[in-house]
C-alpha positions in Angstrom: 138.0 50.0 73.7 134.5 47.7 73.5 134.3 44.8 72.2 130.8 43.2 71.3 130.1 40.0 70.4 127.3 37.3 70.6 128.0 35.5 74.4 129.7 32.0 73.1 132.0 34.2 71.4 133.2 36.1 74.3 133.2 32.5 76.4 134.9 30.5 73.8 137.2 32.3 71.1 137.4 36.1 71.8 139.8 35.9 74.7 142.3 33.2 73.2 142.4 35.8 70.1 143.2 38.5 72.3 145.5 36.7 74.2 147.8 36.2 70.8 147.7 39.8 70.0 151.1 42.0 70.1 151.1 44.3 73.2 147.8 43.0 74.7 148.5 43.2 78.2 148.5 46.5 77.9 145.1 46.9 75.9 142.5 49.1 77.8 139.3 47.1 76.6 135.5 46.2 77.9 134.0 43.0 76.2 130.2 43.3 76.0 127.8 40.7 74.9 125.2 41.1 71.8 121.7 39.5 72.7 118.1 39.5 71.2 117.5 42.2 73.8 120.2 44.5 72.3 118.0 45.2 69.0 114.5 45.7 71.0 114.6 49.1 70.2 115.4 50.6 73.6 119.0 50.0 73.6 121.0 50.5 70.1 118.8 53.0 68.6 120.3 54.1 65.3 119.9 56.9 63.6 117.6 57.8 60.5 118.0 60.8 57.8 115.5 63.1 57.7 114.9 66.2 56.2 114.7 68.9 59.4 111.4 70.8 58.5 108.5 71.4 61.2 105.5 69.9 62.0 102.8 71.8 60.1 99.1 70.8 61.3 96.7 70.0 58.3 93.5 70.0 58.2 91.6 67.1 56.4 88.1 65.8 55.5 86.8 62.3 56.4 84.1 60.6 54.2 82.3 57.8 55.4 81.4 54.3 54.5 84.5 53.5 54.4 85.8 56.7 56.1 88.8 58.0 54.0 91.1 60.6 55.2 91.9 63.4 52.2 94.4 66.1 52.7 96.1 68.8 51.0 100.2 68.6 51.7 101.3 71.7 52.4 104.2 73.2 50.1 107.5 70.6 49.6 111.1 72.0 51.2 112.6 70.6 47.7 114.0 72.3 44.4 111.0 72.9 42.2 113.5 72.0 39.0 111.4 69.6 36.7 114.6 66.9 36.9 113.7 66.2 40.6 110.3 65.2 39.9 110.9 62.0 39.3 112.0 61.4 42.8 110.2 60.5 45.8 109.8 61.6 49.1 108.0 60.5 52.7 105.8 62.4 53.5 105.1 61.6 57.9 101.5 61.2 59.6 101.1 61.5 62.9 98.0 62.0 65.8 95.4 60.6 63.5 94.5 57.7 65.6 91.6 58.8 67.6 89.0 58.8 64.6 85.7 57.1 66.0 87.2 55.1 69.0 84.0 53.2 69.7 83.6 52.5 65.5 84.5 49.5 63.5 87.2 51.8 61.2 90.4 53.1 62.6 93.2 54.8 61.5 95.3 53.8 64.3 98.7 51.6 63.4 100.5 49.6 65.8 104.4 49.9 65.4 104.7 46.7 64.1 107.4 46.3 60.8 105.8 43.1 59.5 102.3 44.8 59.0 104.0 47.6 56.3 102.5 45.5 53.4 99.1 45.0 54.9 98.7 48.8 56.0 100.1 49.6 52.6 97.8 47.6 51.2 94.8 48.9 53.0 95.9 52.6 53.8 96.9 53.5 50.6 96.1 50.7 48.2 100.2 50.3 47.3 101.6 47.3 49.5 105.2 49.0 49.2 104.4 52.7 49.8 103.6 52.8 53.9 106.0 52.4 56.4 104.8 52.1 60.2 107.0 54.6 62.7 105.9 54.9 66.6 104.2 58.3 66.4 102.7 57.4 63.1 103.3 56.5 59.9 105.0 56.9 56.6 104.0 57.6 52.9 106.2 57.3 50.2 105.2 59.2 47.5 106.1 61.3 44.4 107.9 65.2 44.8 104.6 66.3 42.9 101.9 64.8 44.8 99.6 68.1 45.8 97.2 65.7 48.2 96.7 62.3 50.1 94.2 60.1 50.2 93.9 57.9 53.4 91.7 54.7 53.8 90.7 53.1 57.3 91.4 49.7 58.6 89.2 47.6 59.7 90.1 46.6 63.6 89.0 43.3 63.5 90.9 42.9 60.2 94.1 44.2 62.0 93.8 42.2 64.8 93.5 38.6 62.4 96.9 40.5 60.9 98.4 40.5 64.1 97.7 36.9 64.8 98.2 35.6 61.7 101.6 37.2 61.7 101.9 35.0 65.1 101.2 31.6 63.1 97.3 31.3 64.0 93.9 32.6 62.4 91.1 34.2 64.1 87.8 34.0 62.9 84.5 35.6 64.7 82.2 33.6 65.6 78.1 33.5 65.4 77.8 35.1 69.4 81.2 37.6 68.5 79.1 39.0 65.6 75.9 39.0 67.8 78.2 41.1 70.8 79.6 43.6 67.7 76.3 43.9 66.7 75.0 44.9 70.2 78.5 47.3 70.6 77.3 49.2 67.7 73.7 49.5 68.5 74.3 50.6 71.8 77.1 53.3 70.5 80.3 52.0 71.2 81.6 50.3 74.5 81.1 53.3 76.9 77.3 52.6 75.9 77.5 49.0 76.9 77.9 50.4 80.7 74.0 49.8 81.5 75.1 46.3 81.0 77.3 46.0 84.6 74.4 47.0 86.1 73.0 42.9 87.5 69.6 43.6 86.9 69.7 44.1 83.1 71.6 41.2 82.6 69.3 39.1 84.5 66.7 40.9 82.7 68.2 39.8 79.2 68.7 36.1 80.1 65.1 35.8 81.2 63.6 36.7 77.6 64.7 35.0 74.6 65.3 37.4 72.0 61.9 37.4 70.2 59.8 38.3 73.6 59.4 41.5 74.6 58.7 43.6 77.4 57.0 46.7 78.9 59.1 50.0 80.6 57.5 49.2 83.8 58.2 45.5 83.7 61.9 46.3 82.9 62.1 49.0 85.5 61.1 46.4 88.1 63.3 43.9 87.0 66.0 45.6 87.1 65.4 47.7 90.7 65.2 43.6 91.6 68.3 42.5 91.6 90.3 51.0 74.7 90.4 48.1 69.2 88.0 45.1 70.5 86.6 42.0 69.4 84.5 39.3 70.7 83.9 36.1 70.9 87.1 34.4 68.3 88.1 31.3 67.3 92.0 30.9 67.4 93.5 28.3 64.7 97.5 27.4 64.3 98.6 28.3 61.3 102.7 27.4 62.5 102.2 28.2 65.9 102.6 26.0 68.8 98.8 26.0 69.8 96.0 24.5 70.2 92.4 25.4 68.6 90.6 27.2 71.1 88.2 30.4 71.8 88.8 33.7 73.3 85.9 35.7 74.9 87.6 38.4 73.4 90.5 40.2 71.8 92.2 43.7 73.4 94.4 45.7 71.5 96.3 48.7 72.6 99.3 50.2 71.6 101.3 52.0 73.7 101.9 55.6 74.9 105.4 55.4 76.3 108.6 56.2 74.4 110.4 53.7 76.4 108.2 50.7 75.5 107.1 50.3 72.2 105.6 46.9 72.5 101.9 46.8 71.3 99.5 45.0 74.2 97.7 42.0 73.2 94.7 40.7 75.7 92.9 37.4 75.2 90.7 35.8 77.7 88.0 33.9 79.3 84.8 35.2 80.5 82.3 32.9 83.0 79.3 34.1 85.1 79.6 32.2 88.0 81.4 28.9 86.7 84.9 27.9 87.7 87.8 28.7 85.2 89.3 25.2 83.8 92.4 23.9 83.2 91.9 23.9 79.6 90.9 27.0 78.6 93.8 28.1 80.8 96.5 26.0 78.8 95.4 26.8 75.7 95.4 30.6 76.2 98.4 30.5 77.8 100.2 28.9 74.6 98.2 31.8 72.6 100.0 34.7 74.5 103.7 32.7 74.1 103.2 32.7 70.8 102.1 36.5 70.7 105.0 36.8 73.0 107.5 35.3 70.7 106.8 38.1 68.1 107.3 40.5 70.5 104.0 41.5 71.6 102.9 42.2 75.4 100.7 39.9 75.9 97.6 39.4 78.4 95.5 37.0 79.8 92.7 37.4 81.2 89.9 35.9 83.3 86.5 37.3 85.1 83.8 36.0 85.9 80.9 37.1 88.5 81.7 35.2 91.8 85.0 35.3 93.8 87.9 33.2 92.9 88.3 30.3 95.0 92.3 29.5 95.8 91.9 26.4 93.8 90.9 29.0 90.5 93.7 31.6 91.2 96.2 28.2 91.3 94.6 27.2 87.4 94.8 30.6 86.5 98.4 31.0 87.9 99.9 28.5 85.0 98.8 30.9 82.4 102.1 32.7 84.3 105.3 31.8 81.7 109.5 33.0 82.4 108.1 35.1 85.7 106.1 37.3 83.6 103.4 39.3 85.4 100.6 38.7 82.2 97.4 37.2 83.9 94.8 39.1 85.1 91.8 38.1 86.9 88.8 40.2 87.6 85.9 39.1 90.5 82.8 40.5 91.1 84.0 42.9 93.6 85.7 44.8 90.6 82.6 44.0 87.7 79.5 44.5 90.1 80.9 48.4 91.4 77.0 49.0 90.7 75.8 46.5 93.0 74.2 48.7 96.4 
């Protein structure tokens, strides 16, 4: 026989009360404790009626500005009798997250329960009719609906969810728009690749940004020498932080069934500057409070010169309960182009 129950329990009251029970030497039983850890998702898993049908593959139409997703459904497994029609059903998505990876719009939805209203509200305009699952979501919907109509989200908008749902706001500021700007004119971030190359940075900080320049000029200038934002302010709203700035803002949700956690990066990005103490306190309060929610959380730091001992000591308290989450990035992983 197990027993669960929360740990003072089992250290306080649980044995005296078996102790007083007829026959209770001779009861076979295993006490267990209950913990935050037992409802992560990976340990009780309970289960959830369905009705058993196959996957079907649809195919849909995306219209832009602002991209919606429209569908047909294919035919219902219910009674066609008019006196079910009132009912409703869920109707599951899934593998429509890799729409435009290097775009502002996304379909994509992080497996987090709190954000049902907002992707309800922005999926499919109805705060109560979306329900987030890992492999997709869920759309609750009348026995007679024939089609679907699916809206985007707007990443940046998700992400301000996501930290808003943490107790702080995020809010871009003038050189993050400037940065989203360049992102989108240079076609996504596998465009912005030309910019690890030293040369045409060095080339972009020596004109301001109403000078110009020839091909050759640039030529000899430069011969010379995964949802994403930039540049964010980070308020409290109740969480235990300070004001601050992030360089930037990763999200990725994960891939493996065992971990379900959705990855949060913040971090700090210098040229050849040393990291301070700061901007290293303050980001680490950000990822305990992204932490606290149960998000993996990140920090980063990079910038183009080594790390002195003294920097990887600053950038070690970021570190919180022995939890690998800092990253640091030299120039011997950001200049790969340098010969």
């Amino acid at each position: 026989m197990a027993l669960w129950a929360r740990p003072e329990e089992l250290r306080d009251t649980l044995p005296a009360e078996i102790a007083t029970t007829p026959n209770s030497k001779k009861l076979d039983y295993l006490m267990r404790a209950v913990t935050p850890d037992t409802w992560n998702g990976r340990n009780v898993k309970p289960s959830r009626f369905h009705i058993e049908t196959p996957l079907k593959s649809i195919l849909g139409t995306i219209a832009d500005d602002p991209p919606v997703l429209s569908f047909q459904l294919p035919d219902p497994p219910f009674f066609p009798e008019i006196e079910f029609h009132h009912q409703n059903a869920v109707v599951r998505l899934s593998n429509i997250s890799h729409y435009a990876p290097d775009g502002e719009d996304t379909f994509e939805t992080p497996c987090v329960a709190e954000l049902n209203p907002f992707y309800g509200a922005k999926l499919y305009y109805s705060s109560r009719a979306v329900r987030v699952e890992p492999e997709g979501i869920g759309i609750i919907t009348s026995l007679t609906t024939s089609n679907l109509h699916i809206h985007s989200l707007l990443k940046h908008h998700l992400i301000f969810e996501i930290f808003k749902l943490c107790g702080m706001t995020l809010e871009l500021s003038q050189p993050g728009r400037i940065a989203s700007r360049l992102i989108h004119q240079m076609g996504g971030i596998q465009g912005c690749r030309v910019f690890k190359i030293p040369g045409v940075r060095d080339l972009i900080e020596s004109v301001g940004p109403q000078e110009v320049f020839t091909r050759t000029n640039a030529i000899c200038r430069i011969h010379n020498n995964g949802m994403f934002i930039t540049n964010a302010k980070i308020d409290p709203i109740n969480a235990a932080i300070e004001p601050c700035e992030t360089d930037f803002v990763f999200l990725h949700s994960p891939t493996k069934w065992w971990d379900r956690r959705v990855a949060v990066a913040v971090g700090e990005c210098k040229t050849r500057g040393g990291i301070s103490e700061d901007d290293v306190r303050k980001l680490g309060r950000v990822a305990d409070a992204l932490d606290e929610r149960g998000f993996k959380a990140f920090v980063l730091f990079a910038k183009l010169a080594p790390f002195t001992l003294e920097d990887v000591e600053i950038c070690r308290k970021a570190q919180n309960r022995g939890k690998n989450r800092v990253i640091i990035l030299s120039d011997r992983e950001l200049e790969c182009y340098r010969k």
